[in-house]
N, CA and C of each residue as an Amber inpcrd file, in Angstrom:
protein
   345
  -7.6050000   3.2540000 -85.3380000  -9.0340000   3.0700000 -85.3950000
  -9.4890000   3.4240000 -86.8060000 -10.0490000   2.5560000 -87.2560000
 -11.0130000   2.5280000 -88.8640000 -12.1280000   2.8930000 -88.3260000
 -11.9740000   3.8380000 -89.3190000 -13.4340000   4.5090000 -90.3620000
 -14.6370000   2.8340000 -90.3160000 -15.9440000   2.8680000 -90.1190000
 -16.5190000   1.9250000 -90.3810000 -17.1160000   2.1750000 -92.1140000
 -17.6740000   1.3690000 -92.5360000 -17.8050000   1.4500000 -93.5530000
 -19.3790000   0.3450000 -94.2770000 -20.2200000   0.8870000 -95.3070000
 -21.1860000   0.3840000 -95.8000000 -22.2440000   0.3210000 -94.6060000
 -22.6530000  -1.0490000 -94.7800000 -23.9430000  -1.8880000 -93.9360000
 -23.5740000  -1.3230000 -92.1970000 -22.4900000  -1.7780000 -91.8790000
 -22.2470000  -1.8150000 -91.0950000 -21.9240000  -0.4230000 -90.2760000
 -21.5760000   0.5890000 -91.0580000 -22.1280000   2.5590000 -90.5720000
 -23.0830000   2.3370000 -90.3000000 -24.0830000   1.9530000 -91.3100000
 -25.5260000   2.3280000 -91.2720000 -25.9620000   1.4980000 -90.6980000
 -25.6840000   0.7530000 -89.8990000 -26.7940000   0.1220000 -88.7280000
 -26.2560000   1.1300000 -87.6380000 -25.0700000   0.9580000 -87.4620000
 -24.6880000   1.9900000 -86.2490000 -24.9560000   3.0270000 -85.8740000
 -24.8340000   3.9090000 -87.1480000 -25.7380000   4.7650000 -87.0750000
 -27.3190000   5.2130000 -86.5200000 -28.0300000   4.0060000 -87.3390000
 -29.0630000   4.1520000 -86.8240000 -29.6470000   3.1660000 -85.0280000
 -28.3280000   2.2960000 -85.1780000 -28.5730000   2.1060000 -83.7280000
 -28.6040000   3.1150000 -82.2950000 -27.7330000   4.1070000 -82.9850000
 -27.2770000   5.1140000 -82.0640000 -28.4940000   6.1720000 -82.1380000
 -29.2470000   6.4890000 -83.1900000 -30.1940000   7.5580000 -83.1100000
 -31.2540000   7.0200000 -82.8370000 -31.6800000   5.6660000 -82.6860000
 -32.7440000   4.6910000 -82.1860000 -32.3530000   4.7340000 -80.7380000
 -31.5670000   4.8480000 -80.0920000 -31.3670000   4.7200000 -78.6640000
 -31.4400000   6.1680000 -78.1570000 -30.8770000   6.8970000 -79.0030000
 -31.4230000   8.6350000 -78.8530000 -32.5630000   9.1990000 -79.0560000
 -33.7560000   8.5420000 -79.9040000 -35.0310000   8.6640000 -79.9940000
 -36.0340000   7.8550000 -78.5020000 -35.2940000   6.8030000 -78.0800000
 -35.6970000   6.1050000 -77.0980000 -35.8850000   7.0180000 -75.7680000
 -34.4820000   7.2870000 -75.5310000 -34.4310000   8.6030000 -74.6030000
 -34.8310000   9.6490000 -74.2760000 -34.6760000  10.1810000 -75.4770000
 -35.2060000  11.6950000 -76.4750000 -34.4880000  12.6120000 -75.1100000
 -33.4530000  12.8140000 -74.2680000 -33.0650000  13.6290000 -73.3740000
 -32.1470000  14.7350000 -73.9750000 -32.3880000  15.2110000 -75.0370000
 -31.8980000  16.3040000 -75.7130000 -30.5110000  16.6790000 -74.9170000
 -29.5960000  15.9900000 -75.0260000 -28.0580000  16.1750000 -74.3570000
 -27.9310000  15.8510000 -72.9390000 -29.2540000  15.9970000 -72.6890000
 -28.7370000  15.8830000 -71.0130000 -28.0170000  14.4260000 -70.1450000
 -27.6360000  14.4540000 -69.6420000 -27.1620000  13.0580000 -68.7710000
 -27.9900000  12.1660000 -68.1750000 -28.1300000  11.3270000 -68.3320000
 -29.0610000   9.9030000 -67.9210000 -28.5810000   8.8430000 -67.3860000
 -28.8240000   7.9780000 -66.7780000 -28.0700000   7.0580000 -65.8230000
 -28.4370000   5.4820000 -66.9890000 -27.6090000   4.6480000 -66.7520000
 -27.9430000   3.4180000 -67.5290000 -27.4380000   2.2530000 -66.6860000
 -27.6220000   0.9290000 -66.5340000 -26.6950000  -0.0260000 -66.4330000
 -25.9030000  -0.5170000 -67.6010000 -24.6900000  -0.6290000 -66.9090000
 -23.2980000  -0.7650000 -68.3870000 -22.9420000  -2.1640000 -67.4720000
 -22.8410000  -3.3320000 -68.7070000 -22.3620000  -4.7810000 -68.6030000
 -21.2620000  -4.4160000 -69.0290000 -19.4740000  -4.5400000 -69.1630000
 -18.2520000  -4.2810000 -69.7210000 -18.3250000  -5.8460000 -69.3210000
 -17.8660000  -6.7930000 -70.9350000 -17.7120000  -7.9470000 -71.2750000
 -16.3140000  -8.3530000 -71.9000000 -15.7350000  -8.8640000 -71.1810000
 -14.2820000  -9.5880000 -72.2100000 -14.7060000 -10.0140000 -73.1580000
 -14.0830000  -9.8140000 -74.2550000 -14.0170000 -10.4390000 -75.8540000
 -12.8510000 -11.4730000 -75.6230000 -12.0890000 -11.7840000 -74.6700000
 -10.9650000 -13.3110000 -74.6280000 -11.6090000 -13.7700000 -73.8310000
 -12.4510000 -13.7790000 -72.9950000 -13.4250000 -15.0450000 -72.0830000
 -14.8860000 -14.9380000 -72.0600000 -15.4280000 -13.7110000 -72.3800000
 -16.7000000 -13.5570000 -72.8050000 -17.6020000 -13.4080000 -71.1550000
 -16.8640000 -13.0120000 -70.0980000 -17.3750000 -13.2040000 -68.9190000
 -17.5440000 -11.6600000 -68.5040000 -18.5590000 -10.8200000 -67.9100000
 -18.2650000  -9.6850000 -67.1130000 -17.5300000  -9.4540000 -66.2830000
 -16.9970000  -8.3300000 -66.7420000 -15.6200000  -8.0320000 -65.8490000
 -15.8730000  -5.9770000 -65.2310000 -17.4810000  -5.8440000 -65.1820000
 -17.6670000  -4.5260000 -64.8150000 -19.4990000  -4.6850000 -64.9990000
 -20.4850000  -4.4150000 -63.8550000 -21.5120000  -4.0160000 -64.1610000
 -22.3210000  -3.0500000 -63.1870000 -22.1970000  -2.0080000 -63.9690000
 -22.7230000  -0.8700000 -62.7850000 -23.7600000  -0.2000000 -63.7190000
 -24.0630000   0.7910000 -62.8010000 -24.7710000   2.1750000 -63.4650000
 -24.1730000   3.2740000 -63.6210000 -23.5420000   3.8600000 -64.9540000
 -22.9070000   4.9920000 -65.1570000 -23.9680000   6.2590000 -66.0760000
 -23.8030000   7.0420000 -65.8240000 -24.4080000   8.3500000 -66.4650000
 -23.9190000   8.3930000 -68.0670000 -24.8360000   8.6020000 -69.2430000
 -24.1330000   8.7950000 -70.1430000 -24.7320000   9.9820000 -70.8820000
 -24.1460000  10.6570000 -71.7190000 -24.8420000  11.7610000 -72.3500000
 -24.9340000  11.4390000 -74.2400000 -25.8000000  11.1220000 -74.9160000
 -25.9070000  11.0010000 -76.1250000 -26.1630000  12.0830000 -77.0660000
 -25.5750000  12.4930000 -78.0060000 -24.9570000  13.4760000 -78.9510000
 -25.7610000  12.8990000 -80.4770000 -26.6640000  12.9070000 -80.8130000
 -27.0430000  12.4790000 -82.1190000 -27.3750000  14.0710000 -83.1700000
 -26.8570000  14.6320000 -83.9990000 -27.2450000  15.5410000 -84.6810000
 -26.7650000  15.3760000 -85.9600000 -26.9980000  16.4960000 -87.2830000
 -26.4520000  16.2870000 -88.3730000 -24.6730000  16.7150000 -88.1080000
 -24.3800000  16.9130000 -87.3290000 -22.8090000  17.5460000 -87.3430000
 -21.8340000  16.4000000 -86.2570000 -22.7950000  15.9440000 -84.7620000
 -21.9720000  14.8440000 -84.6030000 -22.9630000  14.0010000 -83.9160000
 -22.3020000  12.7180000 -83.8270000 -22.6350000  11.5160000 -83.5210000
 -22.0210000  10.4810000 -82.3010000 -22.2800000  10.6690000 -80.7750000
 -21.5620000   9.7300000 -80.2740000 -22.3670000   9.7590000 -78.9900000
 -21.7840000   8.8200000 -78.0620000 -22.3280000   8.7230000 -76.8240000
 -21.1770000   8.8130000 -75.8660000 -21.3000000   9.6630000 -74.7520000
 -20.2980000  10.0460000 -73.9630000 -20.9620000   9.0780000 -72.5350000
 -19.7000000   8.3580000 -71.9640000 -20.1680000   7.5310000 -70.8700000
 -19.2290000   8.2040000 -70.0040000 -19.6420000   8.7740000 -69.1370000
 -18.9850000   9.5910000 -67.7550000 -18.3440000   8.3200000 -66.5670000
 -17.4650000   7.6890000 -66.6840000 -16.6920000   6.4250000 -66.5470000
 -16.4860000   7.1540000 -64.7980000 -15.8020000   7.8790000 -64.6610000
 -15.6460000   8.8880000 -63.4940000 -16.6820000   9.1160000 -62.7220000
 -17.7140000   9.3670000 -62.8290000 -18.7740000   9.3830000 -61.7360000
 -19.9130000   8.3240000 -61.4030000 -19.3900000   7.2960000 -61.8740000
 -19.5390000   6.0220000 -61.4830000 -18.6680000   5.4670000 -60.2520000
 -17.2080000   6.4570000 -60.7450000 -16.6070000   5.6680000 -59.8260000
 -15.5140000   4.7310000 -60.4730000 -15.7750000   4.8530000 -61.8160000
 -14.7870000   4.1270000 -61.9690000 -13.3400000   4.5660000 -62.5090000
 -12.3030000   4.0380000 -61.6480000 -10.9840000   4.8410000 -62.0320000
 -10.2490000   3.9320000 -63.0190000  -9.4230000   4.6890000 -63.8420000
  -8.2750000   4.5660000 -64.5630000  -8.8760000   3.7600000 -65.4890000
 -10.2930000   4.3570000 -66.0620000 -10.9510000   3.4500000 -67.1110000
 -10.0400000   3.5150000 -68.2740000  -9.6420000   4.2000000 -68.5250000
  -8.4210000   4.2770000 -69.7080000  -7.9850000   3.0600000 -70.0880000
  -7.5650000   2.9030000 -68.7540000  -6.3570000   1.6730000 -68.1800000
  -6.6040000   0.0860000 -68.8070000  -8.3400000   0.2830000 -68.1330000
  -9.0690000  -0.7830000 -68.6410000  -9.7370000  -1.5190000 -69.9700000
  -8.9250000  -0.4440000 -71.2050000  -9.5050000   0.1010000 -72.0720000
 -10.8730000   0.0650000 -72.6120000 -11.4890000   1.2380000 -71.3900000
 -12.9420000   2.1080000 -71.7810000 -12.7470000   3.3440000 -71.9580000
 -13.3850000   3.7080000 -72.8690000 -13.1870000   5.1920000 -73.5670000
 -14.2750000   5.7210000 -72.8900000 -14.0280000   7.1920000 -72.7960000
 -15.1460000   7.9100000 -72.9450000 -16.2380000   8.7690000 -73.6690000
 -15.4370000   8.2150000 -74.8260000 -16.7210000   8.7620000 -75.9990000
 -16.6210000   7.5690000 -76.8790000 -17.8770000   6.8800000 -77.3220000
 -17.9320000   5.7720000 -78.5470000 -18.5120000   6.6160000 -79.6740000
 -17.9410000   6.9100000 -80.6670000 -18.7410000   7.1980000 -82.0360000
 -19.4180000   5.8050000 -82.9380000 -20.1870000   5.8830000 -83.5570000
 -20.5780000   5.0650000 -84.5340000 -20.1220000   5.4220000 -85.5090000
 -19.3830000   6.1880000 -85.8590000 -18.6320000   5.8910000 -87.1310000
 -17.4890000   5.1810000 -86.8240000 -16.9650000   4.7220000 -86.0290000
 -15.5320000   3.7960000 -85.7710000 -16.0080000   2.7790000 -84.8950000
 -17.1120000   2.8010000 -84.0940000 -17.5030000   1.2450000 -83.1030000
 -18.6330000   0.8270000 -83.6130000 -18.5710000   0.2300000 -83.7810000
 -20.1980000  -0.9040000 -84.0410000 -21.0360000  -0.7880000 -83.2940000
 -21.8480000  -0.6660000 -83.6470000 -23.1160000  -0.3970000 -82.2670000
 -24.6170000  -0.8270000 -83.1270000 -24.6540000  -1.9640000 -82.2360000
 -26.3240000  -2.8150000 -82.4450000 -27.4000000  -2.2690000 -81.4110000
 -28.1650000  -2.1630000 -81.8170000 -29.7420000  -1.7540000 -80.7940000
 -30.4340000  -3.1870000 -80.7200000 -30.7240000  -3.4600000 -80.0520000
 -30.9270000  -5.1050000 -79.7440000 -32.4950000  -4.3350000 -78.8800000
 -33.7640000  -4.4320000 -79.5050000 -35.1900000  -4.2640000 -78.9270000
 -35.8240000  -5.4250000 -78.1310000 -35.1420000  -6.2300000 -78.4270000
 -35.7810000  -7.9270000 -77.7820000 -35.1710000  -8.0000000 -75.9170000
 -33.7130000  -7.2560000 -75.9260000 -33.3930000  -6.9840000 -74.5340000
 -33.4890000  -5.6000000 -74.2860000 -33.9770000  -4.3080000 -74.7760000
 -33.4640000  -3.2820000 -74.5200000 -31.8060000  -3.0260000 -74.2120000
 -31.4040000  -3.2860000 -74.8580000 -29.8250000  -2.6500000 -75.0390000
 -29.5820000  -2.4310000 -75.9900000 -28.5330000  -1.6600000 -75.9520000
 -27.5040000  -1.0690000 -77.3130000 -25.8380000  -1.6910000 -76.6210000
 -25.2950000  -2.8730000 -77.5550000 -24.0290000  -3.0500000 -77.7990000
 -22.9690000  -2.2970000 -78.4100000 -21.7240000  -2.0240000 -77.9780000
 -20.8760000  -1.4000000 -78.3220000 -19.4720000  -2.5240000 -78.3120000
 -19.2720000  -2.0050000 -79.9780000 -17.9780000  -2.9990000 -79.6210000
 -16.7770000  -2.4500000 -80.5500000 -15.1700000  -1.8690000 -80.1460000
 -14.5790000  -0.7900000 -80.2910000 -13.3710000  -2.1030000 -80.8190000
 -12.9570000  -1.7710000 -81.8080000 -11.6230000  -2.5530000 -82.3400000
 -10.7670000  -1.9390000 -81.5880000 -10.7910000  -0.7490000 -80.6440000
  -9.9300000  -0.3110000 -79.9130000  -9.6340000  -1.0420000 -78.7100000
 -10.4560000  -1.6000000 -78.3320000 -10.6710000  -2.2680000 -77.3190000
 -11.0330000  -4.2250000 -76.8110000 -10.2890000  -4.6740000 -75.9660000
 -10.9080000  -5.8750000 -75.9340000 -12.2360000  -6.6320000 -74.9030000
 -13.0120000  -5.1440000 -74.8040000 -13.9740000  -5.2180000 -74.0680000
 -15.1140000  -4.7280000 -75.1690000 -16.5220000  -5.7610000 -74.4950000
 -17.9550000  -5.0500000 -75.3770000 -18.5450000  -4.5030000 -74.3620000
 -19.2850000  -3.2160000 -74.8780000 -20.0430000  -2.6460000 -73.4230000
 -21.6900000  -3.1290000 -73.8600000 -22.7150000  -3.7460000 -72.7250000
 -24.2210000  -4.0910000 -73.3320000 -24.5790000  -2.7670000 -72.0370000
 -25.1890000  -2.0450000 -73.1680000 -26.0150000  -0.6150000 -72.5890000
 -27.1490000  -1.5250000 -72.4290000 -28.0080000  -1.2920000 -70.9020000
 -29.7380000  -1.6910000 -70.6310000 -29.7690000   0.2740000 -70.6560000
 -31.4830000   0.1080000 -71.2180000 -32.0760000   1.3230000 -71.0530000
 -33.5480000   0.9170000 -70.8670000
């Protein structure tokens, strides 16, 4: 996993503290609907409501999606992580749908956060 770098930190960045200002739930856990999208067919292949907890400060930066109390097992497997940073995933804030996209070179899935 790469370091992101230029333009593309800094949208993420601020996509991620724009969706943390949206919230404003100072760490606590919040429920969302999560779309999990194939990047080889582009079709949903997961859409529920999982709990996530968002981390925006000067020291760290990420969003923790509690994959497990959704219910969903062996997300690993599926490759979904449970923590996305914006310094290594891309992450767009999209205001026209309310979501925040996540999309992990680790992975061949995009997650579309509704909030």
């Amino acid at each position: 996993m790469g370091k992101l770098k230029g333009q593309t930190l800094s949208d993420s960045l601020d996509s991620l503290n724009s969706f943390h200002e949206i919230h404003d739930f100072e760490c606590s856990e919040f429920d969302v609907g999560i779309k999990v999208i194939s990047k080889l067919n582009n079709k949903i292949v997961l859409d529920k409501h999982v709990p996530v907890r968002v981390i925006f400060d000067k020291d760290r930066q990420y969003i923790n999606i509690i994959w497990q109390d959704a219910g969903v097992k062996n997300y690993r497997s599926k490759q979904l992580f449970e923590r996305y940073n914006p310094n290594f995933n891309e992450m767009i804030l999209d205001e026209n749908s309310d979501s925040l996209e996540i999309n992990s070179t680790d992975s061949d899935k995009i997650l579309i956060i509704n909030y």
